[in-house]
Structure formats: C-alpha cells, structure tokens
Backbone as a chain_set.jsonl record, in Angstrom:
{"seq": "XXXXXXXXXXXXXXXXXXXXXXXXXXXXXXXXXXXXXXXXXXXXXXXXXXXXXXXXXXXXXX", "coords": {"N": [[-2.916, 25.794, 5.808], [-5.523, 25.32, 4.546], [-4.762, 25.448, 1.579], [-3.432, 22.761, 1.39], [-5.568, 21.586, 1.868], [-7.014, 22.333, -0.07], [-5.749, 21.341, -1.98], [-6.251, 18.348, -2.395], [-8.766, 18.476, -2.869], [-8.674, 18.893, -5.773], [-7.239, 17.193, -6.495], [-8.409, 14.548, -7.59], [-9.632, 11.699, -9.348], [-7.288, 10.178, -10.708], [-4.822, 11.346, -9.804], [-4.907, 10.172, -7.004], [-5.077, 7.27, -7.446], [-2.282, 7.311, -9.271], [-0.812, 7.878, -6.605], [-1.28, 5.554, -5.201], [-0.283, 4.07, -7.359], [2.376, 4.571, -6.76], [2.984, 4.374, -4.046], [2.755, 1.695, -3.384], [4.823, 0.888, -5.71], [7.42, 1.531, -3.669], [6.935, 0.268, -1.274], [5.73, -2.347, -2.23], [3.684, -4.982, -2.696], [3.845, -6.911, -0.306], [4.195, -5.977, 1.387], [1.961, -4.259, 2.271], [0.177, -5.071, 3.414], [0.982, -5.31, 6.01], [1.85, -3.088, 6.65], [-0.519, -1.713, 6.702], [-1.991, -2.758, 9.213], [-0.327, -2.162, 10.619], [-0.793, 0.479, 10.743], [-3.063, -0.001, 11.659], [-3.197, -0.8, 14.49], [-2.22, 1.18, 15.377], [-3.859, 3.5, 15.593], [-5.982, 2.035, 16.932], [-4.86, 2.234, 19.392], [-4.341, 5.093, 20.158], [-7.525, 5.701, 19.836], [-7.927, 4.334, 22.12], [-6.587, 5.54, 23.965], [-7.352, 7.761, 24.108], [-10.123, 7.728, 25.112], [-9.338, 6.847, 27.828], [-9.175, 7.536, 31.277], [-8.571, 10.693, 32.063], [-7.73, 11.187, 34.767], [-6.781, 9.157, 36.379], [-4.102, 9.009, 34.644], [-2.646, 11.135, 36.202], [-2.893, 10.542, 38.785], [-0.877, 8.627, 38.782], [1.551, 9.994, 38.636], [2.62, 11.363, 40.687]], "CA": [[-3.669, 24.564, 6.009], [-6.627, 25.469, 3.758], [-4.11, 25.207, 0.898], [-3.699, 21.527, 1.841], [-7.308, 20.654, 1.854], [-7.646, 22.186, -1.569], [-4.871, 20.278, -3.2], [-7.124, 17.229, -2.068], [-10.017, 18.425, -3.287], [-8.657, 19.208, -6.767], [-6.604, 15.697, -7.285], [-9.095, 13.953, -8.951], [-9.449, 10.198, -9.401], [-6.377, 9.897, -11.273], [-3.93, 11.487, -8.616], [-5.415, 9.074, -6.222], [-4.741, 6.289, -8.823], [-1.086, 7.572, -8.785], [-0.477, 7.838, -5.11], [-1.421, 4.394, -4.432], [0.726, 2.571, -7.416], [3.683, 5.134, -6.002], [3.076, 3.511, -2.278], [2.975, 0.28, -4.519], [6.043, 0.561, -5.963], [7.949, 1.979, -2.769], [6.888, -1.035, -0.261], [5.642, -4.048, -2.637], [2.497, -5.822, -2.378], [3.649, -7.932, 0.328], [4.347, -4.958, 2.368], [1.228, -2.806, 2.469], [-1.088, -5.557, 4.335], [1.729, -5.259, 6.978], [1.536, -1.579, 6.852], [-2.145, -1.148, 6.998], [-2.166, -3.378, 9.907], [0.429, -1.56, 12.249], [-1.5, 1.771, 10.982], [-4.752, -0.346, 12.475], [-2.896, -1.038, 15.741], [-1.813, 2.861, 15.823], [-4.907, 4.061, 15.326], [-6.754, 1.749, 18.051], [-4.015, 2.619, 20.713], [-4.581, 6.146, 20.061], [-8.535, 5.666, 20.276], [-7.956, 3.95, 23.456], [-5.66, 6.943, 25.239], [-8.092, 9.12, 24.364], [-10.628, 7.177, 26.123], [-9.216, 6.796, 29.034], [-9.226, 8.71, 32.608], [-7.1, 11.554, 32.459], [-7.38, 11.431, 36.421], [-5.979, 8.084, 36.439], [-2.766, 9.269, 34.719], [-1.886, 11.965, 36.702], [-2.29, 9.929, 40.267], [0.642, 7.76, 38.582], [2.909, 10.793, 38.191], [3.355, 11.402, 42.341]], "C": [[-4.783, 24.459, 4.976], [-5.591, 25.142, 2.656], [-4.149, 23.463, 0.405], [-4.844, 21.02, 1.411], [-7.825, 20.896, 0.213], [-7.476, 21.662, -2.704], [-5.458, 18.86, -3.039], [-8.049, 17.069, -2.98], [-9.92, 18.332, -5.156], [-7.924, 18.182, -7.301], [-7.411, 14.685, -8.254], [-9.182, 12.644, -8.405], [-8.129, 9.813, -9.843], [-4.866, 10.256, -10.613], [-3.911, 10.631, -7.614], [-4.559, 7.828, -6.453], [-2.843, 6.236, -8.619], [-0.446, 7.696, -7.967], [-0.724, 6.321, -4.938], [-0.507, 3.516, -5.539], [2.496, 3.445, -6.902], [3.937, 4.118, -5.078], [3.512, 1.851, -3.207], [4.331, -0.075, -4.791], [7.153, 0.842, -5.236], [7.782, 0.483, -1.672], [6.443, -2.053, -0.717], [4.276, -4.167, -2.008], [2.356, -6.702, -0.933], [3.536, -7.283, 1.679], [2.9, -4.349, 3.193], [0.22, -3.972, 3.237], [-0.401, -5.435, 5.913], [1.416, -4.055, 7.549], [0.316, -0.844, 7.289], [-2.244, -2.088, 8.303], [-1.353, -2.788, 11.149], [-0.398, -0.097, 12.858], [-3.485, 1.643, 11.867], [-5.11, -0.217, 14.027], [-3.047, 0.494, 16.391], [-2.572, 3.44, 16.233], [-6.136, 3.511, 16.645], [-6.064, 2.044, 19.276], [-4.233, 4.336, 21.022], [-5.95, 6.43, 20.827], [-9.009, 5.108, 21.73], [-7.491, 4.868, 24.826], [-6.681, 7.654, 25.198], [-9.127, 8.94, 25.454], [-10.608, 6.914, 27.218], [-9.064, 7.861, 30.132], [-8.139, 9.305, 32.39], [-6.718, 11.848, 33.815], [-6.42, 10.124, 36.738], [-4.366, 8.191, 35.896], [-2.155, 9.92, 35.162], [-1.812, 11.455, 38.726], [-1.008, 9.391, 40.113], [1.654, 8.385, 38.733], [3.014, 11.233, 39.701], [4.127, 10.548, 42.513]], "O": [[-4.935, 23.323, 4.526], [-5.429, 23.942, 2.878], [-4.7, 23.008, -0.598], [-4.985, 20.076, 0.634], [-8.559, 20.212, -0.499], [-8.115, 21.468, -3.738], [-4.905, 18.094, -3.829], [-8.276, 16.098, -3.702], [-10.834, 17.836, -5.814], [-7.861, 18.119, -8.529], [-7.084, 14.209, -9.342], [-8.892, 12.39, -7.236], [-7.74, 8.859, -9.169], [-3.883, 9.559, -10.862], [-2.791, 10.261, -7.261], [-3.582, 7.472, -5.793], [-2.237, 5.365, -7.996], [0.754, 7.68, -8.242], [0.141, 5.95, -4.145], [0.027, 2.482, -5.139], [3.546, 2.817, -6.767], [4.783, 3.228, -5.157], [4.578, 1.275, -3.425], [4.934, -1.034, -4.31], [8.178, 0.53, -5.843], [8.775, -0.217, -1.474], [6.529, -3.013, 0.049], [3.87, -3.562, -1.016], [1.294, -7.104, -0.457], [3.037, -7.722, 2.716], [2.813, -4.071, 4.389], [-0.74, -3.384, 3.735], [-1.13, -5.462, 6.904], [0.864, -3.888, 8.637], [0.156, 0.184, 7.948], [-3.474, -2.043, 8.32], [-1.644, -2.908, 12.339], [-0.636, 0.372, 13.971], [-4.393, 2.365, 12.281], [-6.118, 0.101, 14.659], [-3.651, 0.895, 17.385], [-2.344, 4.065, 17.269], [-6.943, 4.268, 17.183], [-6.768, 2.104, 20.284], [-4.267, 4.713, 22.194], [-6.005, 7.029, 21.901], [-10.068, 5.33, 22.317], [-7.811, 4.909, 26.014], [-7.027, 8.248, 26.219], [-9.178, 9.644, 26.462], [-11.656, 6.699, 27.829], [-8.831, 9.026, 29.81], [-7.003, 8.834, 32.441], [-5.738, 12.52, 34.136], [-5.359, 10.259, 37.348], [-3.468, 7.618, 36.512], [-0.957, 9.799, 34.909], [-1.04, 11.849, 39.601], [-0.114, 9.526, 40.948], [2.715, 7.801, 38.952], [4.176, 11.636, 39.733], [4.708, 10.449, 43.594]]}, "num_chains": 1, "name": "protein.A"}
C-alpha cells in the first residue's frame, strides 16, 4: 500500500496531465460530465449510509 501512495507522490504534474487526456480519450468530452456526476451520486449515497442508524438496519433484518 505504501508503494501506491509513493507512485502518487512521485508523478508529477505531467503524469497527472497524462492521466486525464488518457480518461479523455477513452470516454470523450461528452462523457466525463456524465461520469463525474454518477461518481457525485455514488459518493453522496455512500455519505448518507454511513450516516445513518445502524440500529435501524438491523430491526429490518427480523
């Protein structure tokens, strides 16, 4: 895992740069507002489970 975090740290601006016209040229321009928008949904459904009563889901399961 540390491995990971260091290949991050050591990409640069210009790896960056290259990762995003990759994504670019993989799903299109018309794509990625789509994409960032489901990953918005994902991301608030997530923040919402967490939030909620974990007593409340386990009355449901009797």
């Amino acid at each position: 895992m540390n491995l990971s975090l260091l290949f991050i740290q050591k990409m640069g601006p210009w790896g960056i740069v290259l990762i995003v016209l990759v994504v670019l040229l993989l799903f299109g321009g018309k794509k990625i507002p789509e994409l960032m928008k489901g990953i918005g949904k994902g991301v608030k459904e997530f923040k919402d489970g967490v939030k909620s009563d974990p007593d409340a889901d386990s009355n449901t399961k009797d």
